[in-house]
C-alpha positions as semicolon CSV with decimal commas, in nm:
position;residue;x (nm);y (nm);z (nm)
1;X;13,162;0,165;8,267
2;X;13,159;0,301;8,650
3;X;13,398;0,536;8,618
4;X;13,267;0,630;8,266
5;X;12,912;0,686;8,435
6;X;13,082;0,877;8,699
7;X;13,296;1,128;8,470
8;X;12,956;1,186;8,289
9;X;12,777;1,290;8,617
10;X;13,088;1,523;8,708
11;X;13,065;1,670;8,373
12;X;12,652;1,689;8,378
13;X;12,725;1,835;8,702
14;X;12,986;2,092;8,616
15;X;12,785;2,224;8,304
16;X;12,485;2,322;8,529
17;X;12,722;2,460;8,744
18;X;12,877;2,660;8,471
19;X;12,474;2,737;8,355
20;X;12,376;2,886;8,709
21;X;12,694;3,067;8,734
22;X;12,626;3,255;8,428
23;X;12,273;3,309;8,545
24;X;12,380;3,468;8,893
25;X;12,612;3,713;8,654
26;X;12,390;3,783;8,411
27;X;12,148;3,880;8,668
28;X;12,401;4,065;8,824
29;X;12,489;4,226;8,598
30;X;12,104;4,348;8,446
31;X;12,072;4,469;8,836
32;X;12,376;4,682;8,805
33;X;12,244;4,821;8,473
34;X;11,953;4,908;8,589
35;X;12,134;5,049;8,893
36;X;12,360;5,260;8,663
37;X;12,087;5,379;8,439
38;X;11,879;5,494;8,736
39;X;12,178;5,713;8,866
40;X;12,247;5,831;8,496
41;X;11,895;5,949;8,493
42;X;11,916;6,079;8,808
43;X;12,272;6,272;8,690
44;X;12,139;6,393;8,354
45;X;11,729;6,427;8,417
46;X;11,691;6,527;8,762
47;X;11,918;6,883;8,746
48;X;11,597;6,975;8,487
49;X;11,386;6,829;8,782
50;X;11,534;6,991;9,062
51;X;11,528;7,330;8,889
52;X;11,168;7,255;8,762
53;X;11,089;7,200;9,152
54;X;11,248;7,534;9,233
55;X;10,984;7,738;9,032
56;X;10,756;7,880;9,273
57;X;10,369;7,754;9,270
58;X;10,142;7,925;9,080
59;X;9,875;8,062;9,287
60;X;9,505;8,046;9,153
61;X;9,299;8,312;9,187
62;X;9,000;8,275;9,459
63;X;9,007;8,675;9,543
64;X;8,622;8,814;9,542
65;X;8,477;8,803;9,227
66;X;8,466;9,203;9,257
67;X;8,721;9,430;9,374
68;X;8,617;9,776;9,426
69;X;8,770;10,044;9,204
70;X;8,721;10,279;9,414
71;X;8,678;10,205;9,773
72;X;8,916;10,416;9,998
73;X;9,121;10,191;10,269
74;X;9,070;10,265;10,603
75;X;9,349;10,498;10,730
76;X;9,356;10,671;10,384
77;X;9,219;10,995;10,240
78;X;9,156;10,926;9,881
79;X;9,332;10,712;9,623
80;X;9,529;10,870;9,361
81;X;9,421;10,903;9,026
82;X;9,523;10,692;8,762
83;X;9,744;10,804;8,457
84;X;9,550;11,014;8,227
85;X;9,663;10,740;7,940
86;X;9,568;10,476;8,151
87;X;9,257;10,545;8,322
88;X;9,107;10,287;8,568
89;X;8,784;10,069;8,429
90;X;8,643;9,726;8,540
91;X;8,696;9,575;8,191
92;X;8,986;9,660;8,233
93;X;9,075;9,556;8,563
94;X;8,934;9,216;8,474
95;X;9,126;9,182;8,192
96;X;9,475;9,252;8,375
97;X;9,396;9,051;8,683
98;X;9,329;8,767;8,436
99;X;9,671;8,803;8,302
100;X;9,860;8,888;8,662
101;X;9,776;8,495;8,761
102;X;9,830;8,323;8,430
103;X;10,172;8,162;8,331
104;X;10,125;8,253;7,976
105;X;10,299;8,580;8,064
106;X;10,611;8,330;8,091
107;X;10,771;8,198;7,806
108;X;10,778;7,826;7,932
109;X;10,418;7,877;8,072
110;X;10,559;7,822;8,445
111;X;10,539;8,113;8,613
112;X;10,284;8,423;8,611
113;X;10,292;8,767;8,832
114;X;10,119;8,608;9,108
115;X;10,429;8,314;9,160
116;X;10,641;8,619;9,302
117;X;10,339;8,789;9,443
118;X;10,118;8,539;9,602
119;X;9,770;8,675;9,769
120;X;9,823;8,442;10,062
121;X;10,186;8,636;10,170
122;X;10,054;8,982;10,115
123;X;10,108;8,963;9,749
124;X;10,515;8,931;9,810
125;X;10,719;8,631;9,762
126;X;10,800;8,383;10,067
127;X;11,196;8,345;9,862
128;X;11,421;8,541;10,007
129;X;11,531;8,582;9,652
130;X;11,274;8,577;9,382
131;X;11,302;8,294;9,096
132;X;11,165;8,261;8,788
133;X;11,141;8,069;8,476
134;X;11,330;7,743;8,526
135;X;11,409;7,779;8,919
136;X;11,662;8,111;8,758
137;X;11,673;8,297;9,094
138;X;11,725;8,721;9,049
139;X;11,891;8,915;9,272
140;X;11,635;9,068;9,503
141;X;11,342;8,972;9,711
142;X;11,021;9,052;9,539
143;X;10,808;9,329;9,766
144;X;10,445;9,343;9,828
145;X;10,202;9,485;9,563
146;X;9,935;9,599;9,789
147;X;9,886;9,986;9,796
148;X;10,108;10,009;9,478
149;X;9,878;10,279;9,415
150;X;10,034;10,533;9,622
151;X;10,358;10,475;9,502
152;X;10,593;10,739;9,324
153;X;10,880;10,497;9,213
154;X;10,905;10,137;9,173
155;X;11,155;9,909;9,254
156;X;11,401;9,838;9,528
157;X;11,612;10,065;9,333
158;X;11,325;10,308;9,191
159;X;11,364;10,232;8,848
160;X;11,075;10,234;8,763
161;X;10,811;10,541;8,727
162;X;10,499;10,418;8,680
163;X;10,360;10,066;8,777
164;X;10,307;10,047;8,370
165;X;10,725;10,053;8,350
166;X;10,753;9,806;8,628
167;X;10,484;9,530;8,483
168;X;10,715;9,550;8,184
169;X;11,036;9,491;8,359
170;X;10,982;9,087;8,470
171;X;10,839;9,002;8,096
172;X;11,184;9,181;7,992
173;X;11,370;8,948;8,207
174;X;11,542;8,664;8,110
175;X;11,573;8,546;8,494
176;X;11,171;8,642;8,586
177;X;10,954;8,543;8,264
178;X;11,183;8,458;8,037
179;X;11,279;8,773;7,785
180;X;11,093;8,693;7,493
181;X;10,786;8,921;7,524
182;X;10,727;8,901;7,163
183;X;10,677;8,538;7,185
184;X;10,452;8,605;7,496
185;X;10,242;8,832;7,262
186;X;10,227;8,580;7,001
187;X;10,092;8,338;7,241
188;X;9,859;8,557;7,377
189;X;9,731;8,654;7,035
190;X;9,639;8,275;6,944
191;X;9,375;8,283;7,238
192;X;9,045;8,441;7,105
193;X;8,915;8,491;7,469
194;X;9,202;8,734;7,494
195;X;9,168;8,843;7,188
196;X;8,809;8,948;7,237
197;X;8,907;9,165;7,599
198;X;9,206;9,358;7,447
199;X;8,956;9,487;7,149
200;X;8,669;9,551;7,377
201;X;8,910;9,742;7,607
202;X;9,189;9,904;7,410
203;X;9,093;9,878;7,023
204;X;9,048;10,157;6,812
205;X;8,820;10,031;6,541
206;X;9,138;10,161;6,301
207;X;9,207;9,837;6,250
208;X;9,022;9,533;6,090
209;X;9,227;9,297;6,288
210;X;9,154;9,243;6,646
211;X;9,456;9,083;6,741
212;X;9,654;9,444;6,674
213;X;9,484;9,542;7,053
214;X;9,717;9,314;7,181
215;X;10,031;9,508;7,247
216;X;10,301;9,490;7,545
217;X;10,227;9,847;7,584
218;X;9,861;9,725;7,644
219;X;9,923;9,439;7,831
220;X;10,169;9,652;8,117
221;X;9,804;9,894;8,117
222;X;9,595;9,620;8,202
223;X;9,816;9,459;8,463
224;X;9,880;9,779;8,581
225;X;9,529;9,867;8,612
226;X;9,484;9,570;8,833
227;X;9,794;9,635;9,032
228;X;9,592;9,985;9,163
229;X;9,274;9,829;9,310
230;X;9,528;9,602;9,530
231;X;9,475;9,828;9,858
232;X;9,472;9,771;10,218
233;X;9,379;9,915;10,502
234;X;9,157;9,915;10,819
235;X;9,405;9,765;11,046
236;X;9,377;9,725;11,399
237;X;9,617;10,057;11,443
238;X;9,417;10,249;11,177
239;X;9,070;10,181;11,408
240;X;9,325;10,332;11,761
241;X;9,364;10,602;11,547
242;X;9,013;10,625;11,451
243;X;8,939;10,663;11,828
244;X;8,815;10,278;11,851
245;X;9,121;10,280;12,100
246;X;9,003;9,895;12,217
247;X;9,092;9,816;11,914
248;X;9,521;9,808;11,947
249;X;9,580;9,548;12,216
250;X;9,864;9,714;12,535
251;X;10,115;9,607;12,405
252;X;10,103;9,705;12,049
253;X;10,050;10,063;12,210
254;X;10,359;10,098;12,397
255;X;10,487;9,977;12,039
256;X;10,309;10,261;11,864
257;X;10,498;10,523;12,123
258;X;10,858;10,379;12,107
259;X;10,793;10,410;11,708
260;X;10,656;10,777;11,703
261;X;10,899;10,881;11,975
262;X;11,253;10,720;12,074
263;X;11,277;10,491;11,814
264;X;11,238;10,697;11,547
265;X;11,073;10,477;11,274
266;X;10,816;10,715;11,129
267;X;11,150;10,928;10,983
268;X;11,175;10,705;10,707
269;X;10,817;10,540;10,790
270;X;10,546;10,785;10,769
271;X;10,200;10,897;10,602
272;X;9,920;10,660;10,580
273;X;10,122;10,440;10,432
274;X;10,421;10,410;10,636
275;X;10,699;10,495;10,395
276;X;10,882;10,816;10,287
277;X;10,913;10,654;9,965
278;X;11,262;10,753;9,959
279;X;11,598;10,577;9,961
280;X;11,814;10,492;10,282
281;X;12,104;10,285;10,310
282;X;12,082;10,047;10,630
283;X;12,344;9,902;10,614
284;X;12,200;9,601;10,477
285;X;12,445;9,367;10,232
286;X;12,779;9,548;10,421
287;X;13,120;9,352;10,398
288;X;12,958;9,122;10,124
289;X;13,193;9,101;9,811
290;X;12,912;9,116;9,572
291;X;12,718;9,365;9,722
292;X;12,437;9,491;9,568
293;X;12,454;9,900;9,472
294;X;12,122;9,954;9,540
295;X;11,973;10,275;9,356
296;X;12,296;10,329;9,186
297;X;12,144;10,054;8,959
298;X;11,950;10,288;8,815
299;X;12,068;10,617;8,830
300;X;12,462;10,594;8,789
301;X;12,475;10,829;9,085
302;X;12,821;10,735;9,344
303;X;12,580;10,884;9,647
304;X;12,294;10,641;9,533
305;X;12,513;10,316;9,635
306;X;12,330;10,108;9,845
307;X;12,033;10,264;9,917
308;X;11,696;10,130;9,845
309;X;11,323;10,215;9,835
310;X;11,155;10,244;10,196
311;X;10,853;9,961;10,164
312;X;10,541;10,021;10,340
313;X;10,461;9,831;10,692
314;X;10,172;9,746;10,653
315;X;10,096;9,363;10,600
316;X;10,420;9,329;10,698
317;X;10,368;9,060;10,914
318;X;10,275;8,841;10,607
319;X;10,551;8,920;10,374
320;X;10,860;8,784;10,543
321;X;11,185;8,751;10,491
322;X;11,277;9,095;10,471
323;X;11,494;9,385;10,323
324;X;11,540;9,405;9,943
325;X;11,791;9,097;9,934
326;X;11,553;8,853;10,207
327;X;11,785;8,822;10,489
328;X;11,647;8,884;10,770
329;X;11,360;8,604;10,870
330;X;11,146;8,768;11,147
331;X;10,985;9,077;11,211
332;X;11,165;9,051;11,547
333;X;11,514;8,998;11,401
334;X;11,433;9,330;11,129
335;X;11,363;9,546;11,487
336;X;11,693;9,389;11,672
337;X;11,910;9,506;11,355
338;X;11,752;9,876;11,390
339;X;11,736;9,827;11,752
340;X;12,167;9,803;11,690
341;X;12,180;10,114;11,456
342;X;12,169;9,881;11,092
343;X;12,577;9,802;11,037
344;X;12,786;10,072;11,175
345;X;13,067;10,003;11,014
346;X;12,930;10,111;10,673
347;X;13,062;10,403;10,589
348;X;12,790;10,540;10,420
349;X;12,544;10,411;10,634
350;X;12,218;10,678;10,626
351;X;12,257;10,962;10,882
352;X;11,934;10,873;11,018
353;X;12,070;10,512;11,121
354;X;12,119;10,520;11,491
355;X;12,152;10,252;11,763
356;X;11,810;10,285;11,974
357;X;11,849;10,094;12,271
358;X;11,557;9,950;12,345
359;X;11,531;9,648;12,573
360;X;11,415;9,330;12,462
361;X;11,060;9,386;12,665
362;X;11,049;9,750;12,425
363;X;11,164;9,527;12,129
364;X;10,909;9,293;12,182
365;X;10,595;9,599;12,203
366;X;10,741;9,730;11,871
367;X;10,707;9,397;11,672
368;X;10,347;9,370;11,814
369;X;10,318;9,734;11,701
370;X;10,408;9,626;11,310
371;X;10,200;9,324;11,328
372;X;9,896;9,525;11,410
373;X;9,975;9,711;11,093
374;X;9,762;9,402;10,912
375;X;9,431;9,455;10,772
376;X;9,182;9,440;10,457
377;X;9,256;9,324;10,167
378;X;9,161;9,169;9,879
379;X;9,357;8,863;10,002
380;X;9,171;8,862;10,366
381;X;8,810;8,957;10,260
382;X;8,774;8,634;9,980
């Protein structure tokens, strides 16, 4: 009976051994599911969330409730009149500043003309590269919009003539908003807000269907009108000129000389608004496999290769990085790669590229020079 009572214990004792055993595993085992799942998820769900997180934000729009249409910056002696198909009214205005900061313009509703040309960086994007829908990055950094008025092409590469062709170019893209701009129409056609401003500022009255005001041809007008009141002016170098001469600090006057006289910039940098408007080659991309061809892009042209738009200086402290493909970070590294003559080993580097020799004292005036360039905008004066 003892050793009967005894084998009964051992085997009592071995089942709940057994029982715990396959507890510990089973737990196990539900801990290294869950484990797995979570990196499955992580494998399969988070590429959509990384790229999702790549989008840029969407910048809401706390500019003055009224932008003057016709208020001349500072440093400026008129603004140029708009196209005669296109001619500049508030309605108007409102209607494509309205549609410059909302995603609906994209067709996943992410992204909107403001994401790549954000108020708070001078209305240019802080990418080096600009991305769109979906975190798709282009293949060029996305330039200030301010003073887009006195522009004669558009563009890194200048394909664009009017500001009309070049607020149709991102909807056209499948990398910026996403291609579809009939879908984008559509959309835009199911709001009756919209619906309402298009009539009131485009329709005809030849047709008994509002909606028909809403056209991409219509839409580019009213972002484009918009895009023209952008201006700035009234900077601190604008006031020197202006005989306020307190106005430009010491050292951003010694800058002002080395750029009107040994340096050179105002070559390619002049008028009020600090660009020829033409197309130079830097240098810029050199010894880079894939490099970009520049204005070739657009016109098919062999002596067009590599050269791209002059942008205007001013606000250029604010719209870092630099250069059409965002390479170079500070305004003090963009003087030190002019201060070295661009890339001389570029054999078609522009004739006007030139090593300038400036100390790092002279380099230093010139950057305080462009960073005096900043003044009023819309952005500034909220």
């Amino acid at each position: 009976m003892a050793a009967k009572s005894v084998c009964q214990r051992f085997r009592f004792s071995q089942t709940i051994s057994i029982a715990v055993s396959l507890l510990i595993f089973g737990l196990a085992v539900a801990t290294m599911s869950t484990v797995f799942a979570s990196r499955s998820h992580a494998t399969f769900v988070d590429d959509d969330e990384q790229d999702k997180s790549a989008v840029p934000d969407l910048p809401v729009d706390d500019l003055p409730a009224e932008i003057s249409l016709t208020k001349v910056p500072v440093g400026f002696d008129a603004i140029p009149p708009a196209p005669a198909d296109n001619p500049t009214t508030a309605e108007k205005a409102k209607l494509g500043r309205r549609l410059f900061f909302d995603p609906i313009l994209s067709t996943d509703r992410t992204v909107a003309c403001a994401s790549c040309h954000q108020p708070d960086h001078g209305f240019a994007s802080p990418e080096p590269i600009s991305i769109g829908i979906a975190g798709r990055k282009g293949k060029r950094n996305a330039p200030t919009v301010l003073n887009a008025v006195y522009g004669q092409h558009f563009s890194w590469d200048g394909r664009d003539a009017s500001l009309e062709q070049q607020a149709m170019g991102p909807l056209e893209s499948e990398t910026e908003l996403g291609g579809d701009v009939e879908a984008v129409i559509a959309n835009i056609r199911k709001d009756p807000s919209y619906v309402e401003s298009f009539e009131s500022v485009f329709g005809s009255g030849e047709s008994n269907l509002p909606a028909d005001a809403v056209t991409k041809e219509n839409l580019a007008k009213a972002i484009a009108c918009f895009e023209r009141t952008l201006t700035t002016g009234n900077s601190k170098v604008d006031r020197f000129r202006a005989s306020e001469y307190e106005a430009l600090p010491k050292t951003a006057r010694q800058g002002l000389w080395i750029f009107e006289s040994r340096a050179g910039c105002w070559k390619c940098h002049s008028g009020s608004n600090l660009t020829d408007g033409e197309f130079h080659n830097t240098g810029v991309g050199h010894g880079h496999e894939d490099r970009d061809a520049g204005r070739f892009a657009a016109t098919k042209d062999d002596n067009h290769k590599f050269r791209y738009k002059t942008p205007t200086l001013r606000e250029i402290e604010h719209t870092a990085p630099y250069m059409h493909d965002g390479s170079i970070k500070t305004l003090r590294e963009v003087v030190e790669f002019y201060n070295k003559g661009g890339d001389p080993n570029d054999p078609t580097l522009d004739k006007k590229m030139a090593p300038l020799n400036l100390t790092e004292q002279e380099i230093g005036f010139l950057v305080d020079f462009l960073k005096a360039l900043s003044g009023e905008n819309a952005a500034t004066q909220r």
